[in-house]
Structure formats: C-alpha cells, structure tokens
C-alpha positions in Angstrom: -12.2 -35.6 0.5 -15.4 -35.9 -1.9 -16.0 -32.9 -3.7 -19.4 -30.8 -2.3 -21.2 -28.5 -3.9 -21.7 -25.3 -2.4 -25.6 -26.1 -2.1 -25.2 -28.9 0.1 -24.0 -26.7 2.6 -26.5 -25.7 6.0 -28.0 -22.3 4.2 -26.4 -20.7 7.2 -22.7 -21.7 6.3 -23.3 -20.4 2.9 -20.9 -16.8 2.4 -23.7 -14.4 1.3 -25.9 -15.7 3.9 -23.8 -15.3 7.1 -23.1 -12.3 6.2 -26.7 -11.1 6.0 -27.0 -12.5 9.1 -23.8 -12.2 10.8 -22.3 -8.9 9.4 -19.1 -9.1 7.0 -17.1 -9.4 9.5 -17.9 -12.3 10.6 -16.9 -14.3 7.4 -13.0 -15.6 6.5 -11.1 -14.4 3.5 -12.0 -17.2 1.5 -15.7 -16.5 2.3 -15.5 -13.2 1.5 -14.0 -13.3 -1.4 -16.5 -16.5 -3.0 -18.9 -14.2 -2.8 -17.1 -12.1 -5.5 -16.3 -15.4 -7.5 -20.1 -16.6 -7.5 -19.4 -19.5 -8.5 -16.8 -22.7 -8.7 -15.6 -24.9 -11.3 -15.5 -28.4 -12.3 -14.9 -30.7 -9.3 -14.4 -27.7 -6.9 -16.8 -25.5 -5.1 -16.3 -21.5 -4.8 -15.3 -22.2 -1.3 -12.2 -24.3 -2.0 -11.5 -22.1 -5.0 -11.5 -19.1 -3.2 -9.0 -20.9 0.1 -7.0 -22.3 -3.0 -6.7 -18.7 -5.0 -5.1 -17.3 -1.3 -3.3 -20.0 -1.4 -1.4 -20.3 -4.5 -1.0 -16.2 -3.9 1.2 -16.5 -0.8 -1.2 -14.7 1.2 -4.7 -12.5 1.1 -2.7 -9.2 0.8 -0.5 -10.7 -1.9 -2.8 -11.1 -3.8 -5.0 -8.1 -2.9 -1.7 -6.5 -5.5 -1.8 -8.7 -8.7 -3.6 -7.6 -11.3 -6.3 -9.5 -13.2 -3.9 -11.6 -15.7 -2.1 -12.8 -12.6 -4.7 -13.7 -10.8 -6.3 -15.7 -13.6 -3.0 -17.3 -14.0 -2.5 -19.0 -10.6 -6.0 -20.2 -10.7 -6.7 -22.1 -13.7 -10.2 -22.0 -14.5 -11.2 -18.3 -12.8 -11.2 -16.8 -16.0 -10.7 -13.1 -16.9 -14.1 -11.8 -15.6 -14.1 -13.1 -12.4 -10.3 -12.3 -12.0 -11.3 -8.6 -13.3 -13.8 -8.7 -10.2 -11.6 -9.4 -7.7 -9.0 -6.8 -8.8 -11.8 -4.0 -9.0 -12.7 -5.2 -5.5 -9.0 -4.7 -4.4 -8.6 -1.4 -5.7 -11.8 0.2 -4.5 -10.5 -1.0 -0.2 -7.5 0.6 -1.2 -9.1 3.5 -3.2 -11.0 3.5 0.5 -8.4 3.4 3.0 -6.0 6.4 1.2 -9.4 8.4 1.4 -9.5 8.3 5.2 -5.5 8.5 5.1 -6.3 12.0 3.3 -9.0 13.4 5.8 -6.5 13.1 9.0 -3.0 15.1 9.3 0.3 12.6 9.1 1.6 12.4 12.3 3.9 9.5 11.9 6.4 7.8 9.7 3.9 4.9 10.5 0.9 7.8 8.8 3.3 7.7 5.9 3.8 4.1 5.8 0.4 2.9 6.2 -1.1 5.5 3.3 1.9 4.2 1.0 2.2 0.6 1.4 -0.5 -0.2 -0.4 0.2 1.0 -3.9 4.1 0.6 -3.6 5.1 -2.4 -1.4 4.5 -4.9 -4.1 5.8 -2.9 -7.1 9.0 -4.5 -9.1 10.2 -1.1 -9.4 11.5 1.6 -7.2 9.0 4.2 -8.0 9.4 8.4 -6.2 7.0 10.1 -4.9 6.1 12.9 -2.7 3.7 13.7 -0.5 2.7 17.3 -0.1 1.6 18.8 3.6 -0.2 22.3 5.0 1.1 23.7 7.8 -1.1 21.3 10.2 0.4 18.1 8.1 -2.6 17.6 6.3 -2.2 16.0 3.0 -2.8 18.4 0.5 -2.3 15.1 -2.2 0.8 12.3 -3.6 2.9 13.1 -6.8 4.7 10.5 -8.2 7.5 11.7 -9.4 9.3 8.4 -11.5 9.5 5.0 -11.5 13.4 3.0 -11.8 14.7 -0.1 -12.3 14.2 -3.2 -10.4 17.1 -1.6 -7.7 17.3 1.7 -8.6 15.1 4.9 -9.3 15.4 8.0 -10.9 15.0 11.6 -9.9 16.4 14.8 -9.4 16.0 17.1 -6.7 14.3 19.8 -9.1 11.6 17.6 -9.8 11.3 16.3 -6.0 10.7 20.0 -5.7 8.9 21.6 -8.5 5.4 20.3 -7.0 5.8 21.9 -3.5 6.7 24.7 -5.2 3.4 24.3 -7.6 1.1 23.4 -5.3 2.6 26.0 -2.5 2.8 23.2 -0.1 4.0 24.2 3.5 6.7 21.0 3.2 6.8 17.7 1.9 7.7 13.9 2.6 9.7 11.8 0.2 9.2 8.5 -0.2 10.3 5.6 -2.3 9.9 1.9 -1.9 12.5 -1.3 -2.3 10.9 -3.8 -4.1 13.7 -6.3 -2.3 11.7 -5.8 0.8 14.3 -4.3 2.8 14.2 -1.1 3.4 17.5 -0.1 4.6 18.7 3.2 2.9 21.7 2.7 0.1 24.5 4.9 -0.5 22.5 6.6 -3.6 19.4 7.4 -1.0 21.6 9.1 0.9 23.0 11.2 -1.6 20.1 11.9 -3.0 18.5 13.0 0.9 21.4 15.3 1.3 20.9 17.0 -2.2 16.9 17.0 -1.0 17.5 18.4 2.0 19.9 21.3 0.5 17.9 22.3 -2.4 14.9 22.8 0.0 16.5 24.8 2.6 17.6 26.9 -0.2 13.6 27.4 -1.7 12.0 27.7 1.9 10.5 24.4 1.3 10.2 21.9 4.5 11.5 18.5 3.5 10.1 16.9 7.0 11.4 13.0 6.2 12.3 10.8 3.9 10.4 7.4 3.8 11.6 4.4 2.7 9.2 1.5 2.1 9.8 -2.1 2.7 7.4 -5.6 2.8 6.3 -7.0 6.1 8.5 -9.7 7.8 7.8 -12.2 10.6 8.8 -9.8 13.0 7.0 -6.4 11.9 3.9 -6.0 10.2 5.7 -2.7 9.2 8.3 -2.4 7.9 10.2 1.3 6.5 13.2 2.6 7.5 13.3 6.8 8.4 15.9 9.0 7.8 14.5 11.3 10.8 13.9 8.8 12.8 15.7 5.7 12.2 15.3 4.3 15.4 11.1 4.4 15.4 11.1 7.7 17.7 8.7 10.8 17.4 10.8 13.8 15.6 11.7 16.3 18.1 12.4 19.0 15.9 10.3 22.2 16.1 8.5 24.1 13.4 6.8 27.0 14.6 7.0 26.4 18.1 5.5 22.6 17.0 6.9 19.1 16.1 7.4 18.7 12.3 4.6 15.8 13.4 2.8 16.5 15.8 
C-alpha cells in the first residue's frame, strides 16, 4: 500500500479532530495514541506508527508498562521525546485509576487485584507489599515492602508488620506478584502466609488475605490466586459482626 500522509486524510478521520467532534471515546488506540506522537516519520504517517508501536508491544496494555527506552526501542525512529510522552501519558491513567481505587473501600480480592495490577503485573521481579485498611476497608495507603529476584522475593514478617503497626491500621492485605504470570501460590508463599498470619494474631493486627498477582490469559482478564478464597468466593468470616469484605 502507497504511503499517505496524514493530511490527505477527510479532516474528519484525522485523530484530534474526531475527537473534538466525537468525544475520546470514540477514537481506536492507535488514534489515541497519534495524537500524543504528533507526528510520523519517513515513509509512514503517525497513524501506522502508532497501529505499528501496539503492534510490536504485544498489545496496548503491554506497552502502557515499558518505559521510555523501551518504547523508543521497538519503534525505530520515535525517538526519546516522544517515547518520554507516551510513558508520562501512561503513568498519569494509572496515577488516575489507583486515585478512585483509594476513594472506595476494597471489597474484593478482584478491589485488590484491579488497584495492583497495574504497577506489578509486568514487573521482572517479585516485589511485597501491603496494603493498609480502616475498619470500613478503606485504603488508608500501599507500602512496598521489597522487591526479589526474578522468582523469588524477600521479606520478613516484622517488616510485613511494622507499617500496620505505624500507621495504626485496623488490618492489612498482602500482596505480591509472579512475574511468570501464574499466580499459583509456592511452597515459600505459604510459609511465609502462615508466619503472617501468626505474627498478626499475636499483635492484634487483621491480616484479611493474601493476594497473589498474575498476567491475564485467554481465559480471564484476571487473573490472582487468594489464599482466603481460592476458589473466587466472597469471605464469610466475620469481624465485628461484619465480613472481613463487605
């Protein structure tokens, strides 16, 4: 196919256009994101740049998680400063979305999963943290307690602890991700659950799950595995007369 420039184009197919006139939702991925690029390159237009970049990513949320030397290095020709763009635009929808995440209680392992998954699913190493909850499950904030190995991270139930105990947090979630994409606990996570789990009861700390974070298959668009409920199901435990989510 003949290379066109972007200016050929009916005014109303151009990106910035439609979406003057059609709203931002109306425009694809590659659309949205040529109007971040500006402009193309030498015998391609932003357009086909932009449906190439996704491309050579995998997919629009794989690249949503490189950085701005990664990006620039599938796409020959982007450059730094428009690669910088694109990653500050990334990071300011996920800078968004764990703002609402904050304003509303977690009331699911899904809650947990869908706050997390953006900052850990792609990581290349198993990184801990802990989220810390009121007594209505609100998120009072995330603590990251370390970062591993490509299979295997670090941490010690003191400092799973110490910020509950800082922050005088009502209880806690732990999480950690497996940058394998499969989320099935190990033997180690379920050491280190049990030692959790025994060290909490022992400071009058709820420790309300422990969240382990996968990638998305074909078959789930989430995907985390739950040590209190493994199976998907609501916890039916009570605290205070109340589920631990409720």
């Amino acid at each position: 196919m003949a290379y066109r420039k972007l200016q050929d184009l009916p005014s109303q197919s151009l990106p910035r256009e439609k979406l003057l006139r059609q709203g931002r939702h109306s425009l694809s991925n590659a659309e949205l994101l040529a109007i971040f690029l500006r402009m193309g390159i030498k015998g391609k237009n932003v357009l086909d740049m932009s449906s190439d970049l996704i491309q050579s990513a995998g997919s629009l949320d794989a690249l949503a998680h490189m950085d701005a030397a990664e990006i620039a290095d599938i796409c020959k020709g982007i450059g730094m400063a428009k690669a910088a763009t694109l990653s500050a635009a990334f990071e300011l929808g996920a800078r968004a979305l764990r703002e609402t995440m904050m304003r509303r209680p977690i009331q699911t392992p899904e809650d947990v999963y869908d706050y997390l998954t953006t900052a850990m699913r792609w990581r290349d190493r198993e990184t801990v943290l802990v989220l810390l909850l009121d007594t209505k499950c609100s998120l009072i904030k995330p603590v990251e307690i370390s970062s591993g190995t490509l299979n295997e991270s670090i941490a010690h139930p003191r400092d799973i602890l110490r910020p509950s105990v800082i922050h005088n947090a009502y209880g806690f979630i732990l999480a950690h991700n497996h940058p394998s994409g499969n989320p099935a606990p190990s033997r180690t996570d379920d050491l280190l659950t049990e030692r959790v789990r025994e060290c909490s009861k022992l400071l009058g700390v709820r420790f309300l799950d422990h969240i382990i974070i996968g990638k998305p298959t074909e078959m789930a668009s989430r995907n985390y595995y739950s040590y209190n409920h493994p199976n998907g199901e609501r916890l039916k435990e009570a605290v205070k007369g109340r589920p631990l989510y409720h």
